[in-house]
N, C-alpha and C positions, 0 to 999 in steps of 0.2 A: 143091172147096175147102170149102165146108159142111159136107159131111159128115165131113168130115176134124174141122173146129172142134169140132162140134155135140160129139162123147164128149169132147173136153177141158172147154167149157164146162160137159158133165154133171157130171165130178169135180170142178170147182171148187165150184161149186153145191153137191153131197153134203157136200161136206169143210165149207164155210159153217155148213151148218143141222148140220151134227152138231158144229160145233165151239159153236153157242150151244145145243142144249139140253145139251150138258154143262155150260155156263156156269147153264143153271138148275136143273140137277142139284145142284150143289155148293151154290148159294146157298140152296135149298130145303133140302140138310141140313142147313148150318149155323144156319138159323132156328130149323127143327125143336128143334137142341139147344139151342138160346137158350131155346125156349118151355119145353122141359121141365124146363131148369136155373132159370127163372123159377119155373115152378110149384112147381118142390120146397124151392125157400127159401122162398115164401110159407106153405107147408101145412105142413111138416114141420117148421119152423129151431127154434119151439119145443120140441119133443119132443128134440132133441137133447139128451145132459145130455155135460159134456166129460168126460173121465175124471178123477177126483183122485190126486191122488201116495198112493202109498202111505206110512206112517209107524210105526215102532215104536217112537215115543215114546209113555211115557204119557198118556192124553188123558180124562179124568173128563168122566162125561157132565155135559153143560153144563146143564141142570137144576138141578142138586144145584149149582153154583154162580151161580146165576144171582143171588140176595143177597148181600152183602159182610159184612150185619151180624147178627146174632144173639143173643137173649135169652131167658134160662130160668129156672125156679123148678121146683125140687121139696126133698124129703126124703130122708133116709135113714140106716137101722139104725146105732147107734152101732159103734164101731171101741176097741179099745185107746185110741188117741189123744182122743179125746173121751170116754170113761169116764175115765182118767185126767184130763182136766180136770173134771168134773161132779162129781168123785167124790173128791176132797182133802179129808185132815179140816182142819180150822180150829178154833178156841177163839175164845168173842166174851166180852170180859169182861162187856158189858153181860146177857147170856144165865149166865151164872155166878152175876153175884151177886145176879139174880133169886130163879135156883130153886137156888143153890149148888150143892154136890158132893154127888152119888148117893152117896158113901160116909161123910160125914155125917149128922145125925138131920134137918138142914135138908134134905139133899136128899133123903132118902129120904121126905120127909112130902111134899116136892115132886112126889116121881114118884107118891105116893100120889094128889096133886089135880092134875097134870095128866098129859094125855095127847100123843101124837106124831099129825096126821093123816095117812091115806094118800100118799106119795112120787108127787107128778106129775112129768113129766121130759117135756120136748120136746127130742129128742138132737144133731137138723140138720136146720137150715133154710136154702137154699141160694139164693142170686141169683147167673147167671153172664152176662156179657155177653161179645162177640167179636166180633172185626173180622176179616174175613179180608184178609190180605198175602199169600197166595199161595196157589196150589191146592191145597195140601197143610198149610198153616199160618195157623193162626188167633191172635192175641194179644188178651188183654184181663183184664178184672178179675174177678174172685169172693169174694164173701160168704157167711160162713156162723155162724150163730149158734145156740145152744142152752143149757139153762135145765130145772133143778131145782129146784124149792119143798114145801115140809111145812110146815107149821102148829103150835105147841104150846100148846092151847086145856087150856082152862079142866074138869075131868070135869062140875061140877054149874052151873055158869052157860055153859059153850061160851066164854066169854070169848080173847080174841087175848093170849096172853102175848109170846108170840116166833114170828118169822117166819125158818122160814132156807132162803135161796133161793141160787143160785149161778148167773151167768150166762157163758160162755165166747162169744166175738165176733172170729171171725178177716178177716181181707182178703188178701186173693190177688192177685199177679201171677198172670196163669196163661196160658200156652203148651200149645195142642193142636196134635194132628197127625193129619193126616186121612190116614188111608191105603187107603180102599175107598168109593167114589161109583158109585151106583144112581140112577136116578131118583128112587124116592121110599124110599132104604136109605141107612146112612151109619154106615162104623165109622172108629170114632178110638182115639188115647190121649192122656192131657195131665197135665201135670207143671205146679204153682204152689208158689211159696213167699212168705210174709209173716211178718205178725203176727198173736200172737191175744191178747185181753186176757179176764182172767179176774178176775169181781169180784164181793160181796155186798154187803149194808147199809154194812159198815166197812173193808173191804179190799180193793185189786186190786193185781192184777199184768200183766205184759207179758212174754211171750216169744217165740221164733221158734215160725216154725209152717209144715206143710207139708201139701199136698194132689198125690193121686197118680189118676186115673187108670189102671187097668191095663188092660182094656178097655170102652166103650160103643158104642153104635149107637143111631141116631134113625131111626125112621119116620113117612115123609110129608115134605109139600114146606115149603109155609110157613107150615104149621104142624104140627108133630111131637111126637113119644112120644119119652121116654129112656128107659134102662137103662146103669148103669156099676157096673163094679165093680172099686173102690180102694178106697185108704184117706187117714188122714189128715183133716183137719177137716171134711170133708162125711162120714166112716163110710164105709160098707163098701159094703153096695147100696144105690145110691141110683135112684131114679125122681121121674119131671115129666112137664112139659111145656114145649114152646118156641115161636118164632114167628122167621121169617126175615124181613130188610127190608131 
């Protein structure tokens, strides 16, 4: 009878212990993965970067925008439009009946005693400020002024007879438009329109007035180099400097 039991008891037995180390078979790998899944968020999570969407909108590198507001001063060669303002003849009665008419014996003894000095001219001088509204557009104001004077002095004492100077002073709406952002590169173009007033000792005037823009570019961040070339109340080529804030 024993011996009959004894090999049934053996297979139960067998079948017992192999059914628990498979029991810690299983809980041994599932740890394992636990620990290795632990380790690799602790070490790695940061190194991970997510992917970003791709985009083919335009998108300026954010640098070159990173101030809103902007201020500049420079000069530049005069233009048609500022010769023609600098450059209108005028008659001053008070200057007339000084040294009367050159084709008189009064005037001609006049141009005998005096003389004309050398012609100074400062032709544009320009303050621009801008706000940017959007990544592509900037709005704001622009100044620009310039100013011719000679002297008609005396041959034998240098004496101040008559001063004739002429100053032209316009003000600008002005709208740029930014259409190329670099880090430290930036090309635009801008269109303003105003007023510009033109006056000497006894007389002024007021008319429309416009500035253009055809193309410039600034180098550097915040603080930059111009170059533009338009026309209109600031001249033809103009150059400065600026400063972003």
């Amino acid at each position: 009878m024993i011996r009959r039991i004894f090999p049934l008891l053996s297979l139960v037995l067998l079948f017992v212990v192999s059914e628990r180390l498979l029991a810690q078979e299983v809980v041994s790998t599932e740890m394992l993965a636990q620990n290795v899944s632990s380790y690799c968020a602790q070490n790695y999570a940061s190194t991970v970067v997510s992917p970003q969407p791709t985009s083919w909108r335009y998108a300026p590198d954010a640098s070159s925008l990173e101030n809103k507001h902007s201020l500049q001063v420079g000069g530049g060669l005069p233009g048609l439009t500022v010769m023609a303002m600098l450059d209108m003849l005028f008659s001053d009665p008070y200057y007339e009946d000084k040294i009367g008419s050159s084709n008189s014996l009064r005037g001609q003894l006049s141009d005998a005693r005096y003389y004309w000095t050398k012609e100074r001219a400062v032709t544009s001088l320009t303050l621009d400020y801008g706000c940017r509204v959007r990544d592509w557009l900037s709005l704001g104001v622009k100044g620009a002024v310039g100013f011719t004077t000679r002297a008609r002095r005396h041959v034998a004492t240098n004496d101040l007879l008559y001063r004739d100077s002429r100053v032209a002073a316009s003000l600008l709406f002005n709208m740029r438009f930014d259409w190329l952002h670099r880090r430290s590169f930036m090309m635009y173009s801008s269109f303003g329109l105003g007023v510009a007033s033109i006056f000497d000792y006894h007389h002024g005037t007021i008319i429309p007035m416009f500035d253009a823009t055809y193309v410039g570019f600034t180098a550097g961040r915040k603080f930059y180099y111009f170059l533009e070339l338009g026309a209109g109340a600031s001249g033809t080529f103009r150059t400065g400097i600026g400063c972003r804030f």
